[in-house]
N, C-alpha and C positions, 0 to 999 in steps of 0.2 A: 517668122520670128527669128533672129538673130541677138545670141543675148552676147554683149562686148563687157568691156571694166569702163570706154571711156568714149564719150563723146561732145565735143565743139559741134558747133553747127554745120560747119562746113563739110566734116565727116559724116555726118546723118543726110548731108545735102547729098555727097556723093553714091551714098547708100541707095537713096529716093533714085538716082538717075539710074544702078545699078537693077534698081526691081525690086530690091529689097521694101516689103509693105513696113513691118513691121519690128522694133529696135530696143532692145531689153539690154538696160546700160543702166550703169553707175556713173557723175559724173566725175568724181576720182578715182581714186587707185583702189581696188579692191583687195582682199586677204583672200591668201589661199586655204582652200580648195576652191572659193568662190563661186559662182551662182551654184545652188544644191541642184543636185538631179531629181530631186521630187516635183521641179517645175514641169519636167517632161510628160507630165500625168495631168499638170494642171490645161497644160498647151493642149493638147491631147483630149481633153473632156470640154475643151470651149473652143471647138475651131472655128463655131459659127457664128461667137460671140464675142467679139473681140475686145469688149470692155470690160467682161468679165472675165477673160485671157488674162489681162494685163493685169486688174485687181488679182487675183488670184497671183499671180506670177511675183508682183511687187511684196507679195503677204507672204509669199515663201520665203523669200529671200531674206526679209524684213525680219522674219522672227525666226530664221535659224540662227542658231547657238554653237559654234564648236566647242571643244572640249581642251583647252591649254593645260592642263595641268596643273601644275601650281600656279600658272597666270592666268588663271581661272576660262571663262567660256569668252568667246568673244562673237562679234558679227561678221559677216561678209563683208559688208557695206556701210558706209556711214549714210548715203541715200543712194536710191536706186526708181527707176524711172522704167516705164514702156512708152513708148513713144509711136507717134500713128507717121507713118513717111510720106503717107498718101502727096505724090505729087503735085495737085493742086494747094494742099496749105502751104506745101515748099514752098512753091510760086509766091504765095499770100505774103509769107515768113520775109523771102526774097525781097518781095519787095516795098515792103514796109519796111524792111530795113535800111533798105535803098534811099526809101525819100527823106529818113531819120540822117542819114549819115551824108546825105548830097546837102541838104539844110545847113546842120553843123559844119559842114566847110564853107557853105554861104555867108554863117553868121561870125563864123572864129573869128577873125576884125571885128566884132563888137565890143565895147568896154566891157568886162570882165568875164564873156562867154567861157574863154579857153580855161579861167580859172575855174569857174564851176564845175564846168564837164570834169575837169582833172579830179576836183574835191569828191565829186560824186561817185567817181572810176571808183577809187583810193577808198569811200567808204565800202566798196564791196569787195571782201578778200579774195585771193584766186583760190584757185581749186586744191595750192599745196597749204595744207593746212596742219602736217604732222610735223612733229619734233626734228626730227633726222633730216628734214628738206635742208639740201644747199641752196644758197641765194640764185643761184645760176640755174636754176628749174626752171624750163621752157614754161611749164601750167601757172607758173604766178600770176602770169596775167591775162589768164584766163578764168574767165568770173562767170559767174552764173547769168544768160542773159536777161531772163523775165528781169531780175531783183534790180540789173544796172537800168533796166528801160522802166520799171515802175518808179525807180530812185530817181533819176529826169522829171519823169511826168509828174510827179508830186513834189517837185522843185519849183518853187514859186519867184525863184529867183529869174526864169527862163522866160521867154515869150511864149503866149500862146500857140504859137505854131510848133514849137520846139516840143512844148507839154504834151502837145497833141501827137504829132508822129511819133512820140517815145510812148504811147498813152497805145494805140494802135498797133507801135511793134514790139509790147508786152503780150497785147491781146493774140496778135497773128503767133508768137513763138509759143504760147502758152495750150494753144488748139493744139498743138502736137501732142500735149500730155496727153494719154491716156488714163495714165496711173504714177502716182507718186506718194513715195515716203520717206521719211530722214529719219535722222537722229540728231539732236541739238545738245548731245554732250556722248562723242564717240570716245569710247573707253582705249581701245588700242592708238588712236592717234592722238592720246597727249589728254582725250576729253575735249576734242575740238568741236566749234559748232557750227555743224552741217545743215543748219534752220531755212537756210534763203535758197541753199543747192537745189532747187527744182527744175526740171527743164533741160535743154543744154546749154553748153558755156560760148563765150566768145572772146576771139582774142582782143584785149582790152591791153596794151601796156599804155603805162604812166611815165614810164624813164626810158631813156632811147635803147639803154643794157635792158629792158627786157623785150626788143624785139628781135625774136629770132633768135635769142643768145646762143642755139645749140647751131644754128645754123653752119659751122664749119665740121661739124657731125652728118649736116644732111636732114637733121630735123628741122622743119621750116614748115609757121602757119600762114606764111603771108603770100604763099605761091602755092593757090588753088583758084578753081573756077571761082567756087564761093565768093572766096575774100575778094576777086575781082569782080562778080557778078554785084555784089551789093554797093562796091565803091566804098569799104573797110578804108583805105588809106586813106579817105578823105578823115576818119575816128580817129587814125591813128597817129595822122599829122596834129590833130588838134591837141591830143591824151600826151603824147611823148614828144 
């Protein structure tokens, strides 16, 4: 069990290849003091149970309250996730993504493919959802995966084949859950709504400035296995 503040897929991918089983994340930014130390008791009393680990673990975090003072109590996390690394659903994840995103570059020359896919991107917010975000934040467009692939498959505008592999790489991403919980109106970030955040994110840009933007920092999603294991830049030529 490894608990982070943040996870894309490609980061959890790397995790899985790393040994890491097990992945206790938020998929935004957390507030500090962040994950309580009273999980260490929950881990600890469920080692042979790993579904009840994760429940327990997500319910700690979920209903601790600090104490701000005059800014009254607040949460950790606006959601927070365990996730199973187990290498085989990787694989699963892999590559249902793969045949989602080899498709979408097959079909982008369709009469208004590229448009949809983009309207669909854009209806799912990125991960930066508090006040104080600058435009230039690498996480914009990084969106929650399950919500952008159930948003596809339930797209009637799309062909069958399209509905379908987005329909399959909600299911494949969605097995990793363990355990998940939000909040659909977080107090500290503005009352932003964290409703669809379940899962982890993927990078999704819509406009060419949000790929990479930090990239002359060195931050950069679009140089890892992942993103090249799945064929990402076929998504990403279409989206931006």
């Amino acid at each position: 069990m490894r608990p982070l503040v943040y996870y894309p897929m490609g980061f959890a991918d790397a995790l899985s290849k790393a040994g890491v089983r097990y992945l206790a994340a938020s998929p935004e930014t957390m507030l500090a003091p962040g994950v309580p130390s009273d999980v260490a008791h929950v881990i600890a009393s469920h080692e042979d149970d790993p579904k009840a680990m994760a429940k327990g673990v997500v319910g700690e975090v979920m209903r601790t309250k600090y104490d701000a003072g005059d800014f009254g109590g607040f949460g950790p996390a606006a959601a927070f996730d365990v996730l199973d690394l187990d290498p085989a659903k990787m694989r699963a994840a892999e590559a249902s993504i793969k045949r989602l995103n080899d498709d979408v570059g097959e079909q982008a020359g369709a009469t208004g493919v590229r448009g949809i896919l983009r309207e669909d991107a854009r209806a799912i917010q990125g991960m930066v959802r508090f006040p104080e975000a600058s435009k230039d934040m690498p996480w914009r467009a990084d969106r929650p995966a399950i919500a952008f692939y159930d948003t596809l498959a339930g797209d009637g505008r799309l062909d069958a084949r399209l509905r379908n592999d987005a329909g399959a790489a909600a299911d494949a991403v969605a097995s990793l859950v363990l355990a998940h919980r939000e909040s659909g109106e977080f107090a500290p970030f503005g009352g932003a709504d964290y409703s669809d955040a379940a899962g982890p994110t993927i990078h999704l840009p819509t406009t060419r400035n949000q790929i990479d933007p930090w990239a002359s920092g060195g931050v950069v999603e679009t140089k890892n296995d992942f993103y090249d294991n799945v064929d990402e830049a076929e998504m990403t030529r279409v989206l931006a």
